[in-house]
N, C-alpha and C positions, 0 to 999 in steps of 0.2 A: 637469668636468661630463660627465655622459651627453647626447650630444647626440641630440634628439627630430628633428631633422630634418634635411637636408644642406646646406640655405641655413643653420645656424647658421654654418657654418665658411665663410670668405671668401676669406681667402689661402690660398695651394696651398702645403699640410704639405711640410715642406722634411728632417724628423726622424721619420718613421714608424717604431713599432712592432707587427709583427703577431705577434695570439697564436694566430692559426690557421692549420694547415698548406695547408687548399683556398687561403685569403685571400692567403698570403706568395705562393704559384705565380700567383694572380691580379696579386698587386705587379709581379713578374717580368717578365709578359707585358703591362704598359701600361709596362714599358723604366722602372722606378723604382729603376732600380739604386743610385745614390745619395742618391736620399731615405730607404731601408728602413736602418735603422741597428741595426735589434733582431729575432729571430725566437726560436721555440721552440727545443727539441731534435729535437722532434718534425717540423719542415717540414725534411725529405729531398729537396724538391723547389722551387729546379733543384737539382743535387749542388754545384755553384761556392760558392752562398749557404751552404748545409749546410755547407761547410767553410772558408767566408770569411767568414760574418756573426755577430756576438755572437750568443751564447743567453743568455735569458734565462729559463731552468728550462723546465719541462713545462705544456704547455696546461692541467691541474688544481692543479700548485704551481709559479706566479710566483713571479720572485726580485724583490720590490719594489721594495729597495733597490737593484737592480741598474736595475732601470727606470729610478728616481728620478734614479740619478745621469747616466742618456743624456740625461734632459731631454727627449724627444719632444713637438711640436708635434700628433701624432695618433698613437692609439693602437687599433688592431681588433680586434676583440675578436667574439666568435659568443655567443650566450645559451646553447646546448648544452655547448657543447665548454671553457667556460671557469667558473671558478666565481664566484658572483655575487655574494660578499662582497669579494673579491678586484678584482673588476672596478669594483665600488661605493668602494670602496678609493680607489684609483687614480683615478677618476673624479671624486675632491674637488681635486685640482692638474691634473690633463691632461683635453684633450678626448679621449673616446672616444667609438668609435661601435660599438655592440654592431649585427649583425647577428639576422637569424633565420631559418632555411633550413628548411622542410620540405616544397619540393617544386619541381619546375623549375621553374614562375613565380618562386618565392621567391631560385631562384640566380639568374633573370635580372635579376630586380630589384635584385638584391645587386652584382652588378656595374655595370648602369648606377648604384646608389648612388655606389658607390668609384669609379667613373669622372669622376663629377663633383666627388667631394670631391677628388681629386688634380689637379683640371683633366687629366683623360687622354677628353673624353667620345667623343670622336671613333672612337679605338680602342677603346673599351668598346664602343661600337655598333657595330662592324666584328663582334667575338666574340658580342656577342648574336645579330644576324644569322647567323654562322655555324652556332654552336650551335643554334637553332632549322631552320637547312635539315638538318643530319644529323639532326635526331632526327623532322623532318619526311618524309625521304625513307625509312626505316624505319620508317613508320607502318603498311604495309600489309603486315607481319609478325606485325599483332597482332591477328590476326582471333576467334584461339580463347587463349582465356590457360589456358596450364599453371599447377598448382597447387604450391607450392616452398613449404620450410621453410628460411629463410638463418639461418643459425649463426653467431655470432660471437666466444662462450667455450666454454669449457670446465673441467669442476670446478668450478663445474656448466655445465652445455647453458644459453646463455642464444642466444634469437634476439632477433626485431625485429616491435613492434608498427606499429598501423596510421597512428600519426601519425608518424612520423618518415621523413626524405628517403630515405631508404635503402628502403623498402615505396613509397615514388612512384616511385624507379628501376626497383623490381621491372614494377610496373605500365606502364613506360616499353618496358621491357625484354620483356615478356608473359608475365609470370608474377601467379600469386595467390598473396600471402602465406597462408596457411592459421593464421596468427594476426595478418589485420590488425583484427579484434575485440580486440583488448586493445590496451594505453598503454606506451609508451616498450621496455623491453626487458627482457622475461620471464623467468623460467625453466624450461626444461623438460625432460622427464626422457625416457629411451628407451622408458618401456614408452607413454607420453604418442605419442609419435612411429610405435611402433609398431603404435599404435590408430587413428590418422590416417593411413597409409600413402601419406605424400606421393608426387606422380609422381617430386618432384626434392627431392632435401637439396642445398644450398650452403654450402660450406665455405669461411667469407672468409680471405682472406690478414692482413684486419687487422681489429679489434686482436689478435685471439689467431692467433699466428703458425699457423693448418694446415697442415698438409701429408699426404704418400700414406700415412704410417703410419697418420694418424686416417680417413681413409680407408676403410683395409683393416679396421679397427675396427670402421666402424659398419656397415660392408656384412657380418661376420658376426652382426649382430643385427638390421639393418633390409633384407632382402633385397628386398622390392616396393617399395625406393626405387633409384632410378639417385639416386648421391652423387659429387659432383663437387668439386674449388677452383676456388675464380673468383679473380677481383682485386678485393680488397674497396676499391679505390681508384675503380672505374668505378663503383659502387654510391654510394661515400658521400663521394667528393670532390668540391665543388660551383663548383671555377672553371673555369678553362680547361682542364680534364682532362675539363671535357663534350664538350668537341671530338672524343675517341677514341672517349666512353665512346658513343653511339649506335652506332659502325660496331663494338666490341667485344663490345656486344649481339646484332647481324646475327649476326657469326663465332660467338659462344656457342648460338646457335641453331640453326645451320648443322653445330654439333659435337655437338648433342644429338638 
């Protein structure tokens, strides 16, 4: 079953599977080293796990029957990042608990969630506190908000509309999404961008791997934008990698 709330689950999951990469670095850091039994291909993060814990396919195609046979007592699951037939699936034999993240309240929430369902609430509240003083003490860096276009494909230009967590880190971070008027994640074209004549283009590191070549690219067509890469893991990872991503903000700021 999909569980609707955290008091369903009573015993503390002893066989956890996570299918989200922020979610498995949150398992990590409440020390669930031997409860997590299953991850993506995709959670790179810590690198130990990445190369010592079963995969069970990509955040978009689960290996079922790979799930089925670990057996998990709990299974995490995100509404974005994972697909919903697939999770509805799965959610006829094991408990899951589908998360929904679109903005830092929603990550904080999401961790004291999972803090409580693994009996970890103690350190979950340790991380929320924390997280909440960095991204409190760079508060008074966001006086005047720059106007930024974040990119995230290419073949075609696709960025990021205004409901998704990634446009709340922006606004975290002091920037204006210049498409947080539209839903989930667009496509847009150079002459589009060069009508808009953003202060700033950002060039994520993920999912579409950027780097200086694409760079050098768009600065011969969009010259009245300053075009940068950032780490698209400060933007749009929502566990304990909030802990960096405030003071990586500061520094991004400080370099522009």
């Amino acid at each position: 079953m999909i569980l609707k709330s955290t008091s369903e689950l009573i015993k503390k999951p002893t066989r956890i599977i996570s299918l989200v990469p922020s979610q498995t670095e949150l398992l990590h850091f409440l020390e669930l080293e031997s409860e997590t039994i299953g991850i993506t291909k995709f959670c790179v993060h810590p690198s130990s796990w990445h190369q010592e814990k079963i995969k069970i396919g990509g955040t978009k195609n689960l290996n079922i029957e790979k799930i089925i046979f670990l057996e998990p007592d709990l299974i995490i699951a995100n509404k974005e990042e994972n697909v919903k037939e697939q999770v509805e699936k799965l959610a006829i034999d094991f408990n899951v608990w589908v998360t929904d993240v679109n903005n830092l309240d929603d990550a904080l929430q999401m961790i004291e969630d999972i803090g409580f369902i693994t009996k970890k609430e103690t350190k979950a509240s340790a991380l929320i506190q924390s997280i909440k003083n960095e991204f409190f003490q760079n508060k008074h860096h966001l006086n005047v908000l720059k106007n930024v276009v974040y990119l995230i494909w290419k073949d075609p230009y696709m960025t990021i509309g205004g409901d998704t967590f990634i446009n709340n880190m922006l606004l975290q971070a002091g920037y204006k999404n210049l498409f947080d008027n539209t839903l989930r994640y667009p496509e847009v074209s150079i002459e589009l961008l060069q009508a808009l004549k953003p202060e700033y283009i950002f060039l994520s590191s993920e999912p579409y791997p950027f780097s200086y070549k694409h760079v050098e690219e768009l600065n011969s067509v969009l010259s009245d934008s300053k075009i940068m890469l950032v780490n698209g893991e400060m933007f749009s990872w929502y566990g304990p990698r909030l802990l960096q991503a405030a003071n990586y903000f500061n520094q991004l700021r400080i370099k522009l």
